[in-house]
C-alpha positions in Angstrom: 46.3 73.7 158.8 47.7 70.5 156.6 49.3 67.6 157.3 49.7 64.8 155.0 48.3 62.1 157.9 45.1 62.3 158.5 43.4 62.0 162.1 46.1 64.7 163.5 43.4 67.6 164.7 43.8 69.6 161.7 39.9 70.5 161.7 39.6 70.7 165.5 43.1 73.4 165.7 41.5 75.1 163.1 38.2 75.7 164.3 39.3 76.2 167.6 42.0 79.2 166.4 39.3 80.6 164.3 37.0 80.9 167.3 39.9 82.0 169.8 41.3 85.1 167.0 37.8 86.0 166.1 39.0 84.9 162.7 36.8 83.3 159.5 37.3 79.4 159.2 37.5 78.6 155.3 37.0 75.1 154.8 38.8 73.6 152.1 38.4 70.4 152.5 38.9 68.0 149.3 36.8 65.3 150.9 33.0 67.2 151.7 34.5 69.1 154.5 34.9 68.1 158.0 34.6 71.6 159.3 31.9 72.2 157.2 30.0 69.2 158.5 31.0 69.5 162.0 29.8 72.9 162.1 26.2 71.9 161.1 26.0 73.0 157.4 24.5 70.2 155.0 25.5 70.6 151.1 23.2 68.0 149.9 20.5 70.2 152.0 21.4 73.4 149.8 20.3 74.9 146.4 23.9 76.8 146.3 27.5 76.7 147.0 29.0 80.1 148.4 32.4 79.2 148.1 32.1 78.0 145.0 29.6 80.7 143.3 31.9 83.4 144.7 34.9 81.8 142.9 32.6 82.2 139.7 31.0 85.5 140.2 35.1 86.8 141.0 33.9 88.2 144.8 34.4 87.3 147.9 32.9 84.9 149.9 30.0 85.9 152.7 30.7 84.2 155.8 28.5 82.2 157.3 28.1 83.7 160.8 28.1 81.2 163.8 27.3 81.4 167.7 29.8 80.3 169.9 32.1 78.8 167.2 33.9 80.3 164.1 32.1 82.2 161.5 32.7 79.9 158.1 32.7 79.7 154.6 32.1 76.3 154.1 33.5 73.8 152.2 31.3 71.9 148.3 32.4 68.7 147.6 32.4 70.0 144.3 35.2 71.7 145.2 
């Protein structure tokens, strides 16, 4: 999902067509992600970044596996 306006649904769609197509949810948002936050996940809680130690280590990224919502790689404002 993008759209250049922001308070459209992008994070809502998303999450909700990741959940409905059994699909990953890969948060990439610039701005600490809203996915990531709305989903529960803390970064400021965490000693590591998946997405961003994958993108280092050249693998793929392990989901993060959810109940009743989309499984997620979440978002670092690092990123």
């Amino acid at each position: 999902m993008a759209a250049y306006k922001g308070g459209v649904g992008k994070t809502t769609i998303a999450s909700e067509l990741a959940y409905v197509m059994g699909a990953v949810l890969l948060d990439l948002d610039w701005d600490r992600g809203n996915a990531t936050r709305a989903w529960g996940y803390r970064t400021e809680q965490r000693a590591s970044a998946p997405l961003l130690d994958a993108i280092e280590a050249g693998r793929t990224p392990r989901p993060l596996v959810g109940k009743r919502k989309a499984d997620l790689v979440p978002c670092h404002e690092d990123f």
